[in-house]
C-alpha positions as CSV (number, residue, x, y, z in Angstrom):
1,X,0.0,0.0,0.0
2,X,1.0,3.4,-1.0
3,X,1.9,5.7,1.7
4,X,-0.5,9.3,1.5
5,X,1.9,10.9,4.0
6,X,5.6,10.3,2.4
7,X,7.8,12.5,4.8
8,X,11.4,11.6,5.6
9,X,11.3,10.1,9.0
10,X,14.4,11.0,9.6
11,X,14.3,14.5,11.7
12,X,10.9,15.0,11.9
13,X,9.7,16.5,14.9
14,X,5.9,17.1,13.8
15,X,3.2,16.7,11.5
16,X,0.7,19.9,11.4
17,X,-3.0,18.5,9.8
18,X,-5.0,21.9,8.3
19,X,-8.2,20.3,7.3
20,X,-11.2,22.8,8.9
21,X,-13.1,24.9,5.5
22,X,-10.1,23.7,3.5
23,X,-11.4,22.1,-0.4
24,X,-7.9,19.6,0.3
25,X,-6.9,19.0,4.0
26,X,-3.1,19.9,4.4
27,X,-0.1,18.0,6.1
28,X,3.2,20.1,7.0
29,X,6.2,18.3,8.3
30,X,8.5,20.6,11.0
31,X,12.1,19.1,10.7
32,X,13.6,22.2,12.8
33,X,12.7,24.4,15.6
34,X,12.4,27.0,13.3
35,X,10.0,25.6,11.3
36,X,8.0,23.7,14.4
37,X,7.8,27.3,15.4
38,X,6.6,29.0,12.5
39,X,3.8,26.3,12.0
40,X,3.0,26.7,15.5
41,X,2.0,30.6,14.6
42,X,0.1,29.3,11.7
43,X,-1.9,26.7,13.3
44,X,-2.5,30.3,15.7
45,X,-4.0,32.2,12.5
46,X,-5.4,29.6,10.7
47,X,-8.1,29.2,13.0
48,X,-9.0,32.7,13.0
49,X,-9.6,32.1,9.2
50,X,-8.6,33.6,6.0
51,X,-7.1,30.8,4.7
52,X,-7.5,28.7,1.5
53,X,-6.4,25.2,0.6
54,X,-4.2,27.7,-1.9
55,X,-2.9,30.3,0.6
56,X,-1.6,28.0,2.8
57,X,0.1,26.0,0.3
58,X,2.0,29.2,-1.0
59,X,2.4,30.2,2.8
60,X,4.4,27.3,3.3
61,X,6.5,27.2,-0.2
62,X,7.2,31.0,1.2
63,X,8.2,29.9,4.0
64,X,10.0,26.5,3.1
65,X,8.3,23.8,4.7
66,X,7.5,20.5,3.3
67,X,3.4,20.1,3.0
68,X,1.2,17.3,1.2
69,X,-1.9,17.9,-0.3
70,X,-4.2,15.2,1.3
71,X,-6.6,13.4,-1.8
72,X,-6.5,9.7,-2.4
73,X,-5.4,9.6,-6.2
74,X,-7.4,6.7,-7.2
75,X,-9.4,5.0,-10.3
76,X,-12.5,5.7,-8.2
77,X,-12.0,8.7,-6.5
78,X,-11.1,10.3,-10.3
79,X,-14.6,8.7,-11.5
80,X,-16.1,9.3,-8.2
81,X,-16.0,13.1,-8.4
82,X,-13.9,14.5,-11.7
83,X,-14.7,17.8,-11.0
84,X,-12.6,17.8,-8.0
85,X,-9.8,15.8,-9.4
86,X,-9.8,18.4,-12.0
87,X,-9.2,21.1,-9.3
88,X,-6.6,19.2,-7.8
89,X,-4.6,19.3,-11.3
90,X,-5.1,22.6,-11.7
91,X,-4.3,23.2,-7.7
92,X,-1.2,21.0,-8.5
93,X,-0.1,23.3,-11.3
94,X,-0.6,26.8,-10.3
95,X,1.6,25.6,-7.0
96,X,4.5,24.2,-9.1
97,X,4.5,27.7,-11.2
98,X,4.5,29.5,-7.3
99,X,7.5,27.0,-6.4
100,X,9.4,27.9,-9.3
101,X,9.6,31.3,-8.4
């Protein structure tokens, strides 16, 4: 079985799960105190809302911290709901142009 959540083990000191009015939950890995921190202050703003499943993803590419975008890329989930897979691609996309920046 394919592992959702592929993180080095190796260093990690915590796992941050962003999934309240979010159209993909989010998983960021803290590796330093630094970043442990800075997610810390995000967890902090996040709840007082603002955020999108997109502005948090570019928050953390900003900032440097590893983040998966939680959907189950299946055959079924794909046929299930193609709108939303479709979303995710274009999600995907508009991230890897932010990341090249």
């Amino acid at each position: 079985m394919k592992r959702i959540l592929d993180f080095n083990e190796e260093g990690l000191k915590g796992l941050h799960f962003f999934t309240e009015h979010l159209n993909f939950p989010i998983v960021a890995a803290s590796y330093s105190d630094w970043e442990k921190q800075q997610l810390s202050y995000l967890e902090h703003n996040f709840q007082s809302g603002g955020f999108t499943t997109t502005s948090l993803c570019q928050w953390c590419i900003y900032h440097h911290i590893q983040y998966r975008i939680v959907y189950p890329l299946s055959i079924r989930s794909i046929f299930r709901n193609p709108y939303k897979y479709m979303k995710y691609l274009q999600l995907k996309q508009m991230l890897n142009k932010a990341a090249m920046q």
